[in-house]
N, C-alpha and C positions, 0 to 999 in steps of 0.2 A: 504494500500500500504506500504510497505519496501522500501526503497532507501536506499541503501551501498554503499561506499566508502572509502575507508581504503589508508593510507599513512604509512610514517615512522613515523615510530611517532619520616654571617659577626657578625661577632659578633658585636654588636651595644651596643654604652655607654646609651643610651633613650630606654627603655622600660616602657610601661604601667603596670600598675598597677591590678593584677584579683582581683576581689571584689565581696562580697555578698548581695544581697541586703538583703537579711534574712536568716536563719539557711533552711526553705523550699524550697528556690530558686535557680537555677541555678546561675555562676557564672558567670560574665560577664565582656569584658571590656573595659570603653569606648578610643572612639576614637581617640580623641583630647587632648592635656595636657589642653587646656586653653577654652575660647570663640571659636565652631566650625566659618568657615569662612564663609565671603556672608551673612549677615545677621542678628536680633536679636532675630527672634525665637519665636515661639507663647506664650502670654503672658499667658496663662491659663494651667494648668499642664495637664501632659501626661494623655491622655484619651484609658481605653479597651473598648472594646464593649461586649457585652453579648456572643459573638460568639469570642471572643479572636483578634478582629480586633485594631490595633495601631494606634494613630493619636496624633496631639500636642505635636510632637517629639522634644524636645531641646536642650536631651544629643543621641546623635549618638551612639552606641553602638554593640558591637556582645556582644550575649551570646553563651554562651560557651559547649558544649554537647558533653563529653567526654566520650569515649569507655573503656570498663574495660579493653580489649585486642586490642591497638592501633595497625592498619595495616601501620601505617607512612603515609596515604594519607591524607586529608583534602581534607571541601568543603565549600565555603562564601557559606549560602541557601537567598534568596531574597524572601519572597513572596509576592505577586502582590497586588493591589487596587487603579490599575489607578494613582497611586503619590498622589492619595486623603487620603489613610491610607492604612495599610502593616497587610495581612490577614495572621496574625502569625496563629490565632488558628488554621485556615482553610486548612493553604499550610505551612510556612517554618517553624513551628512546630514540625508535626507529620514529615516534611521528614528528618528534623534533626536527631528527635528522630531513625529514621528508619537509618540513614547511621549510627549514632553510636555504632545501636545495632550491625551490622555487621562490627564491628571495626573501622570507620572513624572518624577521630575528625569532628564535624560538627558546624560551628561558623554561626548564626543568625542573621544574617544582620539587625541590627534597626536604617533605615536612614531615613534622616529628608526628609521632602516633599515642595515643592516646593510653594505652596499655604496659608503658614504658616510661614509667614515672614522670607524665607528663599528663594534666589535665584534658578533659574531654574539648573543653577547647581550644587547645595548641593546634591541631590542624589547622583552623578558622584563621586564629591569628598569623599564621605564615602565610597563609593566603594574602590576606587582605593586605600584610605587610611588605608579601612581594608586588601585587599592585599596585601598591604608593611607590614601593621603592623602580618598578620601572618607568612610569609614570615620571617620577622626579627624574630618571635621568635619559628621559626620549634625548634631549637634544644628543648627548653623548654619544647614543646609540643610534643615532638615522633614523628614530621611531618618529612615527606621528603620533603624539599624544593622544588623539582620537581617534585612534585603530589602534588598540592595543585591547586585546580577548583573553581568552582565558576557555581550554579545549583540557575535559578531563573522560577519564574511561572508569566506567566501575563506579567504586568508594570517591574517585579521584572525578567521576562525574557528580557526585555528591555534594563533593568540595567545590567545584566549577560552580554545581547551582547554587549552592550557597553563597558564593561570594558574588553571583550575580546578582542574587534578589534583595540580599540584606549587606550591599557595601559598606553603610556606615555605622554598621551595629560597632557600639562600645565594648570594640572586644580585648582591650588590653589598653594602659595608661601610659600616652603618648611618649616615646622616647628621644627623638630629635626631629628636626626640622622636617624630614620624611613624611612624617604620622600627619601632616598637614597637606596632602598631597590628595587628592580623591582615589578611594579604589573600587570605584565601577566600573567593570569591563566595558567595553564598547558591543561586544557580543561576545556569547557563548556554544560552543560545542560542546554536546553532554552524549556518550556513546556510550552502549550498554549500559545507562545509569543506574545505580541503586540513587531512589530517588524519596519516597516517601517512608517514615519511622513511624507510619499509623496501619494497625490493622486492615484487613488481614495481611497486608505483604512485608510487614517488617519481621521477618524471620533468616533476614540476611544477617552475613558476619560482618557488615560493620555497623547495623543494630545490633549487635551485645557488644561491639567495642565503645560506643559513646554513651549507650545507656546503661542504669540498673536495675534490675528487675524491681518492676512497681511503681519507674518512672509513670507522673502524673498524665494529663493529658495536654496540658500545658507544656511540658518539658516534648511531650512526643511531637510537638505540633511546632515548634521553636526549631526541631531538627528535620521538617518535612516543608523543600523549599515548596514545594507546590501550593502552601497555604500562605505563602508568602510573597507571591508575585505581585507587584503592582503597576503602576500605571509607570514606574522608572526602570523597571527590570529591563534589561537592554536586548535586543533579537537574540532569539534561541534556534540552534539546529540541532536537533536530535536524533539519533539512527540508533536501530535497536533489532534483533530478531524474536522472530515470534516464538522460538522455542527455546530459549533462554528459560534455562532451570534455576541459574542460581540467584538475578532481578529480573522477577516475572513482568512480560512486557506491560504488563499495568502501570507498572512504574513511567516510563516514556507516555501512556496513554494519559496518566492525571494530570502531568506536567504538560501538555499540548495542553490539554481541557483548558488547566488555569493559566496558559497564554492566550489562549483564544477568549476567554472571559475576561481578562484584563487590554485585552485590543492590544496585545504584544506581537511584533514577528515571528512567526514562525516557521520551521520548514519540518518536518517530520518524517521519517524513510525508513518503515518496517521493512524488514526482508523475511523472507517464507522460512529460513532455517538459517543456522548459523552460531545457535547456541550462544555460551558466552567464552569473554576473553579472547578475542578475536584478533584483536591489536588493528593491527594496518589490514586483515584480513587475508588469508590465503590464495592466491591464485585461482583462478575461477570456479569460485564460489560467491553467492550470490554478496555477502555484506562486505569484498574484494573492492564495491562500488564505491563503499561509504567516501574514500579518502578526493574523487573527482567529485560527487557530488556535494561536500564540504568545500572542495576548490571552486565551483561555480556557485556558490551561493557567496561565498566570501565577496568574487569576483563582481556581482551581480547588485549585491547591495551595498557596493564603494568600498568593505572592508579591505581587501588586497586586488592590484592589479591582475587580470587573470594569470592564474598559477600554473 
């Protein structure tokens, strides 16, 4: 299925620092000047996994995957693991890799997890702190301050809708000149989202990682962006399959509903199979599409020059 929807669519004295971790490695940079907030952090150093999976995150950071020929957009990429660990190799990797090759600076979201002596808010907060922080330094960067998105997969499409719908939630006590910085995406890409923390579909793993058993309804509705869209939420495109076991496609269905009720952009691209964790998708298979049919919509609605 298809679903369209189309609308209309500082110099700061505090900047970070880009840094290497080696002469072979991309460049990256972290988040925080100091101790990130909420928490002390897992005491055992950052762990990859054989498949390039992130986990015992305690410096927050984007790395950084610059285009030889910048088209002035950006994209924060987020990818998913339930808030239990962030499936770089798998998802916000290669799609980095793939928006920069087609001009986009593409910054890799590496935020801490909730599970790991870090509040259930620490995600939020690195979000939101990484678009202030690229935000503050478009000029630097060849960004355009008003093309800069934010494209998450999974748990890491969670985080994408969240920091679309509620950019200026009061999520931590401003640190430098940065925090002054707005962090509304310009648009969002949300793929295989876990999306809603309310009945019956919150039986995903990264509902038990933010919540506790017996959270209110209140608390459930605070972490279901769907209930939170309004009339500032920025265009949304969402791709998802229909036999997705582990975020039942219902989750992409509420979140279309409540763009469509709030007169938000949107574009929305079931595919007949495809299961989850798909990444950039397989070779002809059908959700293979999602990554041109994100490049024309970017394209389409002024966010990136066709890609």
């Amino acid at each position: 299925m298809n679903f369209t929807r189309r609308g209309v669519l500082a110099s700061l004295a505090v900047l970070p620092v880009l840094a290497h971790a080696s002469a072979q490695e991309l460049p990256f940079i972290d988040l925080w000047p100091g101790q990130p907030p909420d928490g002390m952090g897992p005491a055992e150093p950052e762990r990859v996994s054989a498949k390039g999976a992130i986990s015992r995150i305690s410096k927050p950071r984007v790395i950084v995957h610059r285009p030889a020929r910048p088209n002035g957009s950006a994209v924060l990429v987020a990818g998913g693991g339930g808030y239990f660990q962030i499936e770089r190799g798998m998802e916000s990797e290669p799609a980095a890799a793939w928006l920069a090759a087609r001009g986009v600076t593409a910054l890799e979201l590496i935020y801490r997890l909730p599970r790991e002596n870090w509040s259930a808010a620490a995600p939020f907060q690195d979000a939101q702190r990484a678009m202030r922080m690229i935000r503050a330094q478009a000029a630097l960067m060849a960004i355009d301050p008003k093309r800069i998105g934010v494209l998450g997969f999974s748990a890491g499409g969670h985080l994408a809708a969240m920091t679309a719908v509620a950019p200026s939630a009061p999520r931590y006590a401003p640190v430098d000149a940065i925090d002054a910085t707005g962090a509304r995406p310009d648009f969002a890409g949300l793929i295989y989202p876990v999306i809603t923390m309310l009945p019956p579909y919150n039986k995903t793993r990264a509902f038990r990682a933010l919540l506790e058993p017996g959270a209110t309804a209140a608390q459930l509705r605070a972490l279901s962006p769907e209930t939170l869209i309004d009339h500032d939420t920025p265009p949304l495109f969402i791709a998802q399959a229909e036999d997705d076991a582990i975020s039942p496609v219902q989750n992409s269905l509420l979140m279309f509903s409540a763009a469509l009720k709030a007169k938000i952009p949107v574009e929305m691209q079931i595919f007949p199979s495809g299961g989850h964790g798909w990444g950039m998708g397989a070779p002809g298979r059908f959700v293979a599409q999602w990554p041109d049919l994100f490049a024309r919509w970017l394209a389409l609605d002024g966010f990136a020059s066709a890609l």
